[in-house]
C-alpha positions, 0 to 999 in steps of 0.5 A: 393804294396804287401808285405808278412810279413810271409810265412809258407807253403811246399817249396819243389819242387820249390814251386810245391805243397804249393805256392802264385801267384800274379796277376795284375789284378782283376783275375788269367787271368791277367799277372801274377807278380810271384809265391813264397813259400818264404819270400825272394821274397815276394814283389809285384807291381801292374801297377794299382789299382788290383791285384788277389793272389791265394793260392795253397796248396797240403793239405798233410801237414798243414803249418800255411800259410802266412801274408801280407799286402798292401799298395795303392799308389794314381793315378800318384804317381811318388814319395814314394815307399816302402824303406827296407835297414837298412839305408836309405834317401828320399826326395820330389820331385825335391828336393833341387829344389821346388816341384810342386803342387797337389803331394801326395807321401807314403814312408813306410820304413820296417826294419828287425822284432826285430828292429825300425825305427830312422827318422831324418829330417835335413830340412823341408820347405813346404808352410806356413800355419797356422796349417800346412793345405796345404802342410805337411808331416804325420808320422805315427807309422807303415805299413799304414795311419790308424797306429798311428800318431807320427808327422804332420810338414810343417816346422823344421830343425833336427826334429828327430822321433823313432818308436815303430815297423819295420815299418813307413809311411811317407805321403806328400801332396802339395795341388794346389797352392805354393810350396817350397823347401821340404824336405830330411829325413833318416832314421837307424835301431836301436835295440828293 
C-alpha cells in the first residue's frame, strides 16, 4: 500500500504536464493503478509485493514534488488495512468468534496532520503466554513497525493509548498453535 503524504507539482490540464503513475508491478509495463497531481486520490494498492511509480515533470516551473510512504503487508493478509475516517473501529479476525492460527495483520490508522490518534481497547483476549510470546498485539507511534513502540499486550480490558502524531500501526500476530477470542479497538481523532 502507497500512500502520498504531500504532492506539490503543476495540476493544470488534468495532470498533463506534472504527474505520478503507479504501477503494479516491477515496471511501467505493468497495468497501471493510477495517475495523480493531487492529494486527493493519492492512495495505491498493489495485488503482490511490486509496484513501479514514475514521475513525470514538464520542467517548466519547479514545484517541490511529493512525499510518500509504503506500507508492506505479509502474504495472505485477509486482515488489517489502512484506516482514515476520524473515527473508527477494527477488530481480529472472526471477532467475537476466536481467530485462527498463523494470523499476521497491520492496520495503520492516519488522521488529518494537526491531529493525533485516541485507541481504546475495550477487550483484549489472546492466547496466554508469559511475556505475551505467542499472540499479541504491538502498538507502534507512527506510520510503520520501525516507529516507536507504545505498547505490546495479549490481555487487558479498557486499555487506553494516545499518540503523539496522525499516525498509528497496529500489528497482531497469532502463532501456530491456541487461539482465543481476540480483540475489538476504536480509534478518535483528537486535537494537537
Amino acid at each position: 500500500m502507497l500512500n502520498f503524504t504531500d504532492i506539490n507539482v503543476i495540476t493544470a490540464m488534468n495532470c498533463k504536464l506534472d504527474y505520478i503513475e503507479i504501477y503494479d508491478g516491477p515496471s511501467i509495463n505493468d497495468a497501471l493503478l493510477g495517475r495523480t497531481c493531487r492529494k486527493a486520490d493519492a492512495i495505491f494498492t498493489s495485488s503482490f509485493n511490486r509496484m513501479t511509480v514514475h514521475f513525470q515533470s514538464a520542467f517548466s516551473i519547479a514545484r517541490r514534488g511529493f512525499a510518500a510512504y509504503y506500507i508492506s503487508m505479509p502474504a495472505g493478509v485477509e486482515c488489517g488495512g489502512l484506516l482514515m475516517a476520524e473515527n473508527g473501529s477494527f477488530s481480529s479476525p472472526s471477532y467475537p468468534l476466536q481467530y485462527e492460527n498463523n494470523v499476521e495483520c497491520i492496520w495503520l490508522i492516519h488522521v488529518h496532520n494537526n491531529q493525533r490518534i485516541r485507541l481504546d481497547f475495550s477487550e483484549i483476549r489472546l492466547e496466554d503466554s508469559s511475556g505475551c510470546k505467542t499472540d499479541y498485539i504491538m502498538i507502534f507511534d507512527g506510520p510503520s513497525k520501525s516507529s516507536p513502540l507504545i505498547a505490546k499486550r495479549c490481555s487487558g480490558s479498557e486499555l487506553s493509548f494516545i499518540s503523539s502524531s496522525n499516525n498509528v500501526t497496529i500489528y497482531f500476530k497469532a502463532d501456530h498453535f491456541g487461539t482465543d477470542y481476540g480483540f475489538t479497538a476504536n480509534y478518535y481523532s483528537l486535537p494537537m
